[in-house]
C-alpha positions as CSV (number, residue, x, y, z in Angstrom):
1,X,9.7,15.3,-11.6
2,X,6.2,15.5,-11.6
3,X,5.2,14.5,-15.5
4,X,1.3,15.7,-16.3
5,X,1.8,13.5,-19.2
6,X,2.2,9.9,-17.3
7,X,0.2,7.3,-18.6
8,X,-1.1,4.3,-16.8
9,X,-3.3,1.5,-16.9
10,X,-4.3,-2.0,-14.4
11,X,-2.8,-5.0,-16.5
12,X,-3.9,-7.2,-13.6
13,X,-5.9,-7.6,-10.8
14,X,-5.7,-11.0,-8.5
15,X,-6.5,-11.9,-5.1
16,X,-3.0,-13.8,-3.8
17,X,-3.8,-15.1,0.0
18,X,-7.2,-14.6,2.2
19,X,-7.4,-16.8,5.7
20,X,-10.7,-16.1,7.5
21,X,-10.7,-17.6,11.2
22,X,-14.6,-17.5,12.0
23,X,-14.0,-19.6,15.7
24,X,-12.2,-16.6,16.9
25,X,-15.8,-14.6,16.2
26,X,-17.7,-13.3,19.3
27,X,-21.0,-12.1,19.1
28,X,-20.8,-9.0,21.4
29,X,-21.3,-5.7,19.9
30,X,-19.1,-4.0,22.5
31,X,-15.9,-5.8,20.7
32,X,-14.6,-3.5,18.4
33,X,-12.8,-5.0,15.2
34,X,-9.8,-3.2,13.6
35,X,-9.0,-2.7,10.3
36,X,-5.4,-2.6,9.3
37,X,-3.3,-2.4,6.1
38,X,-0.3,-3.2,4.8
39,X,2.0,-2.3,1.5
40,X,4.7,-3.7,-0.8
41,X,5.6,-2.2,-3.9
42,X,7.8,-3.4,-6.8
43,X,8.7,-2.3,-10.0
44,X,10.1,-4.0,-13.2
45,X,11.4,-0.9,-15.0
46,X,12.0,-3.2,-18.1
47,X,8.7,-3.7,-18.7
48,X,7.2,-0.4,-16.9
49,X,5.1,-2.0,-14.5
50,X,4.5,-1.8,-10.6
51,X,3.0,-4.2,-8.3
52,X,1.2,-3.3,-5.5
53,X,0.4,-5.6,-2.7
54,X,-2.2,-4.6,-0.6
55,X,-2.7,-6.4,2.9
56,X,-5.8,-5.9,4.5
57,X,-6.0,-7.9,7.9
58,X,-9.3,-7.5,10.6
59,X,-8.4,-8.2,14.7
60,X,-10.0,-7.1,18.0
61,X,-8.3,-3.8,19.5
62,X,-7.3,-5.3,23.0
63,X,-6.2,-8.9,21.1
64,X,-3.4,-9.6,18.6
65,X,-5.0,-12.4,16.4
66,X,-6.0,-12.0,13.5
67,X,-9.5,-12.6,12.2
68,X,-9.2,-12.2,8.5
69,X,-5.8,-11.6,6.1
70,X,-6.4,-11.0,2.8
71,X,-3.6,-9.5,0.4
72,X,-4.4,-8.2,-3.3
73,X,-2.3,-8.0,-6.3
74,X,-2.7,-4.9,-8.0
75,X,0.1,-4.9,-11.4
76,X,0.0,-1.3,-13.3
77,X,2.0,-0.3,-16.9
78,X,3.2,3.2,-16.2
79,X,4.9,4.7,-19.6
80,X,8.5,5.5,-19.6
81,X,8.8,4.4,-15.5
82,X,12.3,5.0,-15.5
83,X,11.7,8.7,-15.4
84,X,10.7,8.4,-11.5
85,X,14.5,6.9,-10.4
86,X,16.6,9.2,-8.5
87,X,20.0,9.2,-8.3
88,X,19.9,7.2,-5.8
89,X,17.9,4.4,-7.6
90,X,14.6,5.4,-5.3
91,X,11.5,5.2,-7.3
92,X,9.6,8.6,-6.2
93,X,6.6,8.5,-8.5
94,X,4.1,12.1,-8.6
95,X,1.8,12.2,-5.8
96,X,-1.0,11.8,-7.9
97,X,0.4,8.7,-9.6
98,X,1.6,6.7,-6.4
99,X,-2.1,8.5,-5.5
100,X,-3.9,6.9,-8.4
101,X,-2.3,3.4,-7.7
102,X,-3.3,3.8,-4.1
103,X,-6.8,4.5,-5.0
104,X,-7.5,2.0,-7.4
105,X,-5.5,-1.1,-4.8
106,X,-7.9,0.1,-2.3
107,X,-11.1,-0.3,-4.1
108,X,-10.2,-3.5,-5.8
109,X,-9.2,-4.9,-2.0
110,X,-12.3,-3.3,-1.1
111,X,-14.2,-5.3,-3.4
112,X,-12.5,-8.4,-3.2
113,X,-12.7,-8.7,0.4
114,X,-16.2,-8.8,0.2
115,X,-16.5,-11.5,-2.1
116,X,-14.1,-13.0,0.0
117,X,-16.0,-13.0,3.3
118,X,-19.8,-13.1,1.9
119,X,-21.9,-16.0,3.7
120,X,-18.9,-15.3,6.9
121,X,-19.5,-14.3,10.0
122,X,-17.1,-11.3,9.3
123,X,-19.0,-10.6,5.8
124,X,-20.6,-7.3,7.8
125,X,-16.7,-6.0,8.5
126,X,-16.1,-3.8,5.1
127,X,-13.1,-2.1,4.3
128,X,-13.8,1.8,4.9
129,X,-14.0,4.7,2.7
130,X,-11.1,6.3,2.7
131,X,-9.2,9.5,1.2
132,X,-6.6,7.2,-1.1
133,X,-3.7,10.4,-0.8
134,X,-3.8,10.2,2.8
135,X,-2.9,6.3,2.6
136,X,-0.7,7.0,-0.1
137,X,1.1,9.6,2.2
138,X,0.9,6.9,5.2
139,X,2.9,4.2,3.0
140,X,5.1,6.5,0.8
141,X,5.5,10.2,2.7
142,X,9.3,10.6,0.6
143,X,6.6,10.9,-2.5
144,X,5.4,13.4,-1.3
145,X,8.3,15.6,-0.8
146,X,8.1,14.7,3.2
147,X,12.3,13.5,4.7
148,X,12.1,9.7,4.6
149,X,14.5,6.8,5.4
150,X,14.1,4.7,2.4
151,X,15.6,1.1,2.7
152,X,16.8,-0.3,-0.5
153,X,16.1,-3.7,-0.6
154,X,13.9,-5.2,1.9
155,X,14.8,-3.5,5.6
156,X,13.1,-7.1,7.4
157,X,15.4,-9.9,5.2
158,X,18.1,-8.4,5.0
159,X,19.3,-6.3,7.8
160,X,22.7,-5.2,6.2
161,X,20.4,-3.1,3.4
162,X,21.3,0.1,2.8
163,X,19.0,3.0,3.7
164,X,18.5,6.6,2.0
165,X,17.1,10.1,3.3
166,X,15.0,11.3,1.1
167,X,13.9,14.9,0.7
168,X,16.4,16.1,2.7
169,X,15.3,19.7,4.3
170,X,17.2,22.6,2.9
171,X,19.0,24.4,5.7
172,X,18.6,28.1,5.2
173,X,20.3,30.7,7.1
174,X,18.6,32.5,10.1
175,X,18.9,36.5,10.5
């Protein structure tokens, strides 16, 4: 399925929730601050877009609350979408698509979050570098031809949501 020939481009870019708790800050160097992230994806195959929500939230290893949340909205027009629907109504876009859209979430978080926290006590915490396929591959390994359950529908709301294998594994006959 993978179409060399895919256009795409960001129709919009918006910053849609950011808490910052700066009491919860301790000045010891010895605390080390995790970086997490978090995904949803959408698409509107009327109108060829996909939204990406990208979470980014910052806590101490050994304590559960969290010091900063932000989430981005990242909204991309991809040409003829419907072309990535499997017969089982998955949306498995090319690596270096669902790559792409990764990438670009992650740098516009990136720089978002730093506006965000500037003048903070957490303005020094920045969002790593990182290689966007192997986030992409994290969030979306059945995109990557890897055997994923796939929930269709939302797996958390609605617990009677039907799930998918994806990329099954082709049984072959041993000798």
């Amino acid at each position: 399925m993978e179409n060399e020939n895919v256009f795409f481009g960001v129709k919009r870019v918006k910053d849609i929730y950011f808490a910052i708790n700066e009491q919860l800050y301790v000045p010891d160097p010895t605390k080390i601050v995790k970086v997490e992230l978090g995904e949803r994806i959408g698409f509107n195959l009327e109108f060829n877009l996909v939204n990406f929500i990208l979470r980014i939230f910052f806590h101490y290893v050994e304590e559960p609350e969290i010091l900063v949340d932000f989430q981005v909205e990242n909204i991309f027009e991809v040409s003829n979408l419907i072309q990535f629907r499997n017969k089982d109504e998955i949306m498995i876009l090319p690596p270096k698509l669902i790559t792409s859209i990764v990438g670009l979430s992650l740098s516009h978080g990136r720089a978002l979050l730093l506006k965000n926290t500037s003048g903070t006590r957490w303005q020094e915490i920045v969002l790593p570098v990182t290689n966007p396929e192997d986030v992409a591959k994290y969030f979306y390994p059945y995109m990557f031809n890897v055997e994923t359950v796939v929930f269709k529908g939302d797996k958390d709301v609605n617990p009677k949501s039907e799930s998918v294998v994806v990329n099954k594994k082709k049984k072959t006959a041993k000798r």
